[in-house]
C-alpha positions in Angstrom: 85.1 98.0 78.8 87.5 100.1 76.7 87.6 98.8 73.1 90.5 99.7 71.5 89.9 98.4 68.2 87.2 96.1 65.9 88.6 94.4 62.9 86.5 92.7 60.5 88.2 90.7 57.6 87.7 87.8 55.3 88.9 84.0 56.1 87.6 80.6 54.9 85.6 77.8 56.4 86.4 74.2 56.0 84.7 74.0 52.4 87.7 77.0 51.2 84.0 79.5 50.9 84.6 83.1 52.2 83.3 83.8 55.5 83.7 86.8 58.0 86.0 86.6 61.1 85.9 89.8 63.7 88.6 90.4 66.1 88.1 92.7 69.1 91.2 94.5 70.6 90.5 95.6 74.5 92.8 96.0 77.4 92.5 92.5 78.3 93.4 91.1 74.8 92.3 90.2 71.7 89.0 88.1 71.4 87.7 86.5 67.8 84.5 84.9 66.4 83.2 83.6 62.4 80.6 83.0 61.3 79.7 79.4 59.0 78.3 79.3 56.0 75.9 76.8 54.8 75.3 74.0 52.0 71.7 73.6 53.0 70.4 76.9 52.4 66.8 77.3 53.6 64.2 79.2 51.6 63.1 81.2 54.5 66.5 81.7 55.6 68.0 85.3 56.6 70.8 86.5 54.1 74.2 85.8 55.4 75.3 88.6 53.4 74.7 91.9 51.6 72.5 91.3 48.2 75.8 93.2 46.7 78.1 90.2 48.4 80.4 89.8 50.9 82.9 92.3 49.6 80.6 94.8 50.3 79.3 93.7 53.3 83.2 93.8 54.5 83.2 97.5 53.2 80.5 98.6 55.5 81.1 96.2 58.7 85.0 98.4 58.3 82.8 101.8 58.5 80.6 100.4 61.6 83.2 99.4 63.5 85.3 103.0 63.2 82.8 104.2 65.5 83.9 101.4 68.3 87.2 102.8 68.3 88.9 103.9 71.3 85.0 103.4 72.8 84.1 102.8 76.3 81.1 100.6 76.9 79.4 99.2 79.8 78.8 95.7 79.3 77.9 94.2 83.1 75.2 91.6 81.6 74.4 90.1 78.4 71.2 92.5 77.9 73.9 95.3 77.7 74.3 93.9 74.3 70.8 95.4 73.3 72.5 98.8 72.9 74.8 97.6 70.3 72.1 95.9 68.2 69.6 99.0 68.1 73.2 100.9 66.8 73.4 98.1 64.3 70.1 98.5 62.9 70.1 101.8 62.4 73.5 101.9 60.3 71.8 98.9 58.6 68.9 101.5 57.6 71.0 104.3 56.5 73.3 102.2 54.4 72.9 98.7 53.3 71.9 94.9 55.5 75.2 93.6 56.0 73.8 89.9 56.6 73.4 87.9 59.2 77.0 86.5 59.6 78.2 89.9 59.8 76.2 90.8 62.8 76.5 87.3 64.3 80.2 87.5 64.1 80.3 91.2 66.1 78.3 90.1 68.7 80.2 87.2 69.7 83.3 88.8 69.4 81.8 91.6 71.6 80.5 88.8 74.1 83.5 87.1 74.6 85.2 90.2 75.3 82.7 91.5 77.5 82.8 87.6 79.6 86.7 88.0 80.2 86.1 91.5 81.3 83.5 90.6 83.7 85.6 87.3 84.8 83.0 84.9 83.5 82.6 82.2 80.7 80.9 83.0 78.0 78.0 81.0 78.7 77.7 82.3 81.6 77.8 86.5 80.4 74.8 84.8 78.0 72.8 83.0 80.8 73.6 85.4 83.5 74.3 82.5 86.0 76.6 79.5 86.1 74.2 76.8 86.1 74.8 74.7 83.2 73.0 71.6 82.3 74.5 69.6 78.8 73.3 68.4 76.0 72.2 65.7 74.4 74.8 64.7 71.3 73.7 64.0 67.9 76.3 63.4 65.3 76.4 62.7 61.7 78.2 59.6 60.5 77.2 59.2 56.7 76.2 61.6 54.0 74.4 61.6 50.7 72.5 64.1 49.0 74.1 67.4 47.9 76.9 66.6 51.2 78.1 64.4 49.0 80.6 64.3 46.0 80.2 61.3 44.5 78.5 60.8 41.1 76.2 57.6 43.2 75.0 58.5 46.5 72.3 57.8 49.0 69.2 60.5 48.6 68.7 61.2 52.7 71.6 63.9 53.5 72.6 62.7 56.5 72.5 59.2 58.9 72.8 60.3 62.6 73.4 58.4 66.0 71.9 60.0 69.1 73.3 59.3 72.1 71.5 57.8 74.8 74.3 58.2 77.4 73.7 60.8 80.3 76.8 62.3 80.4 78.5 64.4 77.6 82.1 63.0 77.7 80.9 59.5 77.1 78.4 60.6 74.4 81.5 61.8 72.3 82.8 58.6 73.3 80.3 56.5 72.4 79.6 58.3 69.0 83.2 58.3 68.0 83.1 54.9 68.5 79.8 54.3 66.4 81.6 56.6 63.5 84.5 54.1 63.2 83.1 50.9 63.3 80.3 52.6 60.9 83.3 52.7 58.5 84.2 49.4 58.7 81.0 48.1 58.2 81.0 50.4 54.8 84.0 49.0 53.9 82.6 45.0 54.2 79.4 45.8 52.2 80.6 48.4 49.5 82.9 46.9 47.2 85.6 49.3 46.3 84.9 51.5 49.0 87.0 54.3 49.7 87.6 55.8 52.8 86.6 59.6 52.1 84.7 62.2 53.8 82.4 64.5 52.9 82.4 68.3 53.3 81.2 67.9 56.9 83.3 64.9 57.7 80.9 62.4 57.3 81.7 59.1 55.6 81.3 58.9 51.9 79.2 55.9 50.1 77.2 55.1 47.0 75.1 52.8 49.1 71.3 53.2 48.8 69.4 55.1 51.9 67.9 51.7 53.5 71.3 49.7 53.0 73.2 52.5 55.1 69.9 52.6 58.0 70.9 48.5 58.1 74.7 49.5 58.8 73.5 52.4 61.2 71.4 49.8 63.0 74.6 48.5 64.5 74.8 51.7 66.4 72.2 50.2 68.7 74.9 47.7 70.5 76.7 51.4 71.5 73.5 53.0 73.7 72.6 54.8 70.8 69.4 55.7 68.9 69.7 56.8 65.1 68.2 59.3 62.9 68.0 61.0 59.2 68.0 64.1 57.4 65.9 63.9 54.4 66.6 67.4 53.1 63.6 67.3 51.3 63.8 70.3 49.8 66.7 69.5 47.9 65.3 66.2 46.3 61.8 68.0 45.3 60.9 68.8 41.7 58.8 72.2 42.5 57.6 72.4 38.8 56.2 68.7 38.5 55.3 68.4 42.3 57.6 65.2 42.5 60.4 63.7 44.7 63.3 62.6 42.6 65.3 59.7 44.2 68.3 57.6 43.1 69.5 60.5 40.9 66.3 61.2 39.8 65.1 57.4 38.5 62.9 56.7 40.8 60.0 59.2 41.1 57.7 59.6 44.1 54.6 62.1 43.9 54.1 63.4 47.9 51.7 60.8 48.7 54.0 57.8 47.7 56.9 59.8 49.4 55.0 60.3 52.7 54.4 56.7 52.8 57.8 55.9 52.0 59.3 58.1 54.6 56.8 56.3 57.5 58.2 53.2 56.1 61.3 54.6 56.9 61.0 55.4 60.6 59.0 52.3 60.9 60.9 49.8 60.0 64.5 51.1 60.9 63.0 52.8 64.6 64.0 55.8 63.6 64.2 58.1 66.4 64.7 61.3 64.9 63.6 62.7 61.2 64.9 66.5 59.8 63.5 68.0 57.3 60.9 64.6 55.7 59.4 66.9 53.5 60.0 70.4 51.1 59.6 73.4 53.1 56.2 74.3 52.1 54.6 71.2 53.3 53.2 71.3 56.5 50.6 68.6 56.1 53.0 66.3 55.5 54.9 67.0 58.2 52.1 66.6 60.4 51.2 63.2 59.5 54.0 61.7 59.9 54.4 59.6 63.3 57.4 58.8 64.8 58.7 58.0 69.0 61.2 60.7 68.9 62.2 63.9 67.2 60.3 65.5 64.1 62.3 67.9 63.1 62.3 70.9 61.0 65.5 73.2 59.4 63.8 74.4 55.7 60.1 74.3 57.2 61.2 77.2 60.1 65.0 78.4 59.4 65.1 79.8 62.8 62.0 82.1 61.5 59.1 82.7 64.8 56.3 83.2 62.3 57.0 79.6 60.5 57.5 77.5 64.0 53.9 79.3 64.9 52.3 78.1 61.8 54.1 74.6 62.8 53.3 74.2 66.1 49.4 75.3 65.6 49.3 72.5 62.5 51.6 70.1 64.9 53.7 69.7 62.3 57.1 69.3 64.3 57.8 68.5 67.9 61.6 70.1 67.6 63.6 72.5 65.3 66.8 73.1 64.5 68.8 76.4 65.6 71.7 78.2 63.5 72.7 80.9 65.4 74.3 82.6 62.7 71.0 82.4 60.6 69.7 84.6 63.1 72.6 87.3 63.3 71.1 89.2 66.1 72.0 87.3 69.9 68.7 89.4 71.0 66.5 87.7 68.7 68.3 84.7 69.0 66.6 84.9 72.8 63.6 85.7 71.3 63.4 82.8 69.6 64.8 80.0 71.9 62.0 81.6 74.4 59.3 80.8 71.8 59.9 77.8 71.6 60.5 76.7 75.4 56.8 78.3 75.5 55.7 76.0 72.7 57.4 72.8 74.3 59.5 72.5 71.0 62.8 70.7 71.6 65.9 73.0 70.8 68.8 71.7 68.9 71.5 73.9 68.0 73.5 73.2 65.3 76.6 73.5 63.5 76.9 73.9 59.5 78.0 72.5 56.6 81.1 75.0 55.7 82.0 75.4 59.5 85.4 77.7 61.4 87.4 77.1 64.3 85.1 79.2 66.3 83.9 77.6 69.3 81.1 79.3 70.4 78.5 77.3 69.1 79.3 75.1 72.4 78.7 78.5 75.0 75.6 79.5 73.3 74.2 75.9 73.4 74.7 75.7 77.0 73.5 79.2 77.8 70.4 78.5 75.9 70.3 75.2 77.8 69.4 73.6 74.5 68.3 70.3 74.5 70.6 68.7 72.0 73.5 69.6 70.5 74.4 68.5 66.3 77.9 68.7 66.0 79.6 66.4 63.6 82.5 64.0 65.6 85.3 64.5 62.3 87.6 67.5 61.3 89.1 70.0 63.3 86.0 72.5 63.1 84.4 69.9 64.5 86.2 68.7 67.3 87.0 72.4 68.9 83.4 72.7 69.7 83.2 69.7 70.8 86.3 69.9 72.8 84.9 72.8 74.4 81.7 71.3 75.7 83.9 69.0 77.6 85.7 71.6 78.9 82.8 73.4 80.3 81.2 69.9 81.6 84.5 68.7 83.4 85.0 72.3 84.6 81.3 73.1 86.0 79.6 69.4 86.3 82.3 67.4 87.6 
């Protein structure tokens, strides 16, 4: 593949926060991938960028990819793509770490080029084969926490449907439908209620957590299950120990919020939980008890050596994947195959401050993940979705 040019430059996601977008130029056109940026920021999380800042991260992604230019590489398979990160790492070690959505960005773009120039999708340069297998749909329908702008607001971060529905066309359908009439419902118990998103598209409230899980019960008549992130982290008082709710009124110490959380997923049938507790607690974690999906984000952030100290405390049965908090595809692979050998469920996800980049649907169905969290509002959202039923009426039907 003759690579005529790599251009790296600065765009926006949806939230108007920089972000990097890199275009590769070869004689079959011109192929492009971003990289999201998140709200959530996990403690263990890789950087996304250079400790100096994007700016300089842009300076040296320009000097790595001079060398591409006017380049010939082979790149017959997706392990091809090995070569490119061991040249990565060693400009990272003479110069500076440009941050993970740097390399993520590169490597997509380089993928995608690489899939047209072998005549394949590019799920299936990733997987090697066309076998594809879909998703299960989880979507995010109302948000509180640090999602959300107003001055009241629930403390969970997000209220999700699940879709119980086997095929991925009428899962969008089905949650779409859930979204809407999960609006009017808002609009009949909130008085003054406004219809406004949040940053991810989620509905807006100043409900309280349990009065949105009633209005999410509803979702039950539409073959759906439901779910919440807690974010944890972000409502835990480090210094004191504490969980500060309702804008920090109401204060639980981590016994009293373990309780309340299995309360929770009791009495609402919760079948998925993200994140119940701070990202250092992995007792807590483990005692909770739920018919479904305990999931971490904070606890792991994509990291191998924190999903091995989950899984050997059986702390979480699933964990969320970012690809871009990874950077590296290779590792990526690395760590998908970790946890297929741990029986962890996979869910890849999108982010808070998300781009028109699509490949978040190819590298969910390469990495036959088992669920897919992609958000059923805004344009950023709907082109990944969009693509996923592309792929499913193109291969599956």
């Amino acid at each position: 593949m003759l690579i005529k040019e790599v251009l790296p430059r600065i765009i926006k996601d949806s939230n108007g926060q920089e972000t990097v977008e890199i275009e590769v130029r070869t004689k079959k056109g011109k192929f492009y991938a971003s990289a999201p940026n998140g709200k959530s920021i996990g403690k263990y999380e890789n950087p996304s960028y250079s400790p100096r800042g994007i700016r300089w991260s842009l300076k040296l992604m320009k000097i790595l990819c001079s060398h591409f230019f006017q380049k010939n590489l082979l790149f017959r398979n997706f392990s091809d793509l090995e070569k490119i990160e061991e040249f990565i790492k060693k400009f990272e070690e003479g110069n500076d770490k440009l941050g993970t959505n740097f390399v993520y960005a590169l490597e997509v773009a380089l993928a995608k080029a690489a899939a047209v120039e072998n005549s394949m999708e590019l799920f299936e340069f990733i997987k090697g084969n066309s076998k594809l297998t879909m998703p299960g749909l989880i979507s995010n329908c109302v948000g509180g926490g640090i999602n959300s702008n107003l001055p009241k607001r629930p403390d969970f971060q997000e209220f999700l449907v699940i879709s119980k529905e086997n095929l991925f066309s009428r899962s969008v359908n089905n949650n779409i439908h859930i979204f809407w009439n999960v609006k009017n419902l808002l609009k009949k118990k909130e008085n003054k209620w406004k219809l406004k998103n949040n940053r991810d598209g989620s509905w807006q409230t100043s409900l309280h957590d349990e009065d949105v899980l009633d209005i999410m019960k509803d979702a039950n008549k539409f073959n759906a299950k439901i779910g919440v992130d807690v974010a944890g982290s972000w409502i835990f008082d480090s210094s004191k120990q504490n969980y500060l709710y309702e804008e920090e009124t109401l204060i639980r110490d981590k016994e009293e919020h373990g309780r309340y959380i299995q309360s929770v997923i009791d009495r609402h049938k919760l079948f998925y939980i993200e994140d119940a507790f701070q990202g250092e607690d992995f007792n807590g974690f483990s005692k909770l008890k739920i018919r479904g999906l305990n999931v971490s984000n904070d606890l792991a952030s994509s990291n191998i050596k924190r999903m091995d100290k989950a899984v050997d405390k059986k702390a979480i049965n699933s964990v969320i994947i970012k690809p871009n908090q990874i950077g590296y595809l290779g590792e990526l692979v690395r760590v998908v195959n970790f946890c297929r050998n741990k029986n962890l469920k996979v869910i890849f996800s999108q982010r808070n401050g998300e781009t028109m980049d699509d490949s978040l649907a190819d590298l969910a169905v390469a990495f036959d993940s088992d669920y897919v969290k992609i958000g059923i509002h805004g344009k950023e959202r709907l082109v990944k979705l969009k693509r996923l039923l592309e792929l499913e009426k193109k291969f599956l039907r």
